[in-house]
Steps between C-alpha positions, in 0.01 A plus 500: 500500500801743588608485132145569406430762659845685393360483177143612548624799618782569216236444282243765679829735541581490111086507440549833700263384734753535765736742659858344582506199713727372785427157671639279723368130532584173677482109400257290651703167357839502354504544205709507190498758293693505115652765265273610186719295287637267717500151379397219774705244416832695586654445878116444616386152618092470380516160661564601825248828490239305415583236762527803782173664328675820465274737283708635175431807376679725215563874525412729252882654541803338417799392706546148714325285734388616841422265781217721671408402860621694826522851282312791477447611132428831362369614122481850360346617206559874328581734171862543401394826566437433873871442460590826336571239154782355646649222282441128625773477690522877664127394572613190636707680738247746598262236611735295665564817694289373748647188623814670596296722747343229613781259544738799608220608760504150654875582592655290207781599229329532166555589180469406127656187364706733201632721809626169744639386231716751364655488875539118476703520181523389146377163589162587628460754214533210266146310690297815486263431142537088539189335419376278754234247519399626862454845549721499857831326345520820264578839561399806246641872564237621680404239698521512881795347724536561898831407706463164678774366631766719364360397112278655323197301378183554308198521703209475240395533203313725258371507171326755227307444203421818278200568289491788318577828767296257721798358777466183735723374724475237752745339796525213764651650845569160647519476892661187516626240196357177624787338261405146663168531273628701205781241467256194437342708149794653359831338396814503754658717202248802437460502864616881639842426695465599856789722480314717229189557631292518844157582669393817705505292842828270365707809440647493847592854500231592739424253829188724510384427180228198534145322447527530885533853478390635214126372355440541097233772611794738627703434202211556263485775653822591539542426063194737434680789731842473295305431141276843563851658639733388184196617261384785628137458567189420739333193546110462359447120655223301284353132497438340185173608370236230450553482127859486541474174746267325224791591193757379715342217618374405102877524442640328753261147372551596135848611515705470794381118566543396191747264346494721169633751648719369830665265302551591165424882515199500263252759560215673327446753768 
């Protein structure tokens, strides 16, 4: 339903039925979730999904695999001219603005993945770009990393599609990895390596930081205080209209649970 929804309101948004949207969203099952193009037979095993009844579902943006359990995710929809018609990637930046508030405000070292890694040295220069068939083993320029451990290691991931001067962009925040369940779907070799990448309460940076201490309601909270601070605006909170429920939920059996589209990425809608 998450992915459904996501697009029931891009499609209102681009309708202009909608002013700009920011949401943030929880899973009530694991789940997997697959890049636009991605092909399912690649680092993924079916066999053991089905076997674990783990629903599959593909995005309508690119990029890799996400495991999506014990996260918080967020989705934003706007104009490129929300984002004064920055280019894709200065746009990237912009709305990845955020997270380093966010991360930076929960008293951890952040910064883009480009930035760490022109400190690192030639060698992690030469990873930035690599395609990878789950979205946590790779690292683009403007993704996030935070200090853990005296490395520095991706904590997320995010992903934008483009249509028209219409923009959306989506992300996983994950809380913790649970790798112990990731590592029975995905092959030992796409798996992220621990040393690259890490969760908000696995960081170890901040004793404080915890499900003990911190509930997803504060750090919802917390997310929509940096997102309004890093874009410059108020908050208008809304529930999905009526109408919008019934589109998403027509997409979610027509689309989102179907094979057509999960497995093969074939679509009519």
């Amino acid at each position: 339903m998450a992915m459904a929804v996501d697009q029931t309101l891009l499609d209102a948004f681009v309708a202009g039925e909608k002013k700009p949207v920011f949401r943030l969203y929880g899973w009530s099952e694991p789940t997997i979730s697959l890049g636009r193009f991605q092909p399912t037979e690649v680092g993924l095993n079916l066999a053991k999904v089905k076997e674990y009844q783990i629903p599959l579902v593909r995005r309508i943006t690119g990029g890799g695999a996400i495991y999506h359990d014990d996260e918080i995710t967020y989705s934003m929809i706007c104009t490129q001219q929300d984002l004064d018609g920055l280019a894709v990637k200065d746009a990237y930046r912009k709305l990845c603005g955020f997270l380093l508030r966010f991360y930076r405000g929960l008293g951890l070292s952040a910064c883009f993945a480009g930035d760490a890694a022109m400190q690192d040295g030639d060698a992690a220069v030469s990873l930035i770009g690599q395609k990878t068939v789950h979205c946590f083993a790779g690292q683009e320029k403007y993704d996030v990393v935070v200090n853990s451990r005296n490395r520095w290691k991706k904590l997320g991931g995010n992903a934008q599609r483009r249509m028209g001067q219409v923009v959306f962009q989506h992300g996983s925040i994950p809380l913790t990895l649970q790798r112990e369940d990731q590592s029975r779907f995905f092959a030992p070799s796409i798996m992220p390596e621990p040393e690259r990448v890490t969760a908000l309460f696995e960081t170890g940076e901040n004793a404080q930081l915890s499900e003990q201490t911190f509930s997803r309601a504060e750090l919802a909270n917390q997310i929509k205080r940096h997102f309004a601070d890093e874009m410059q605006l108020d908050w208008v909170e809304e529930p999905l209209t009526t109408q919008e429920f019934d589109q998403a939920a027509n997409l979610a059996e027509t689309k989102y649970r179907n094979d057509e589209w999960n497995l093969y990425g074939r679509s009519e809608s």
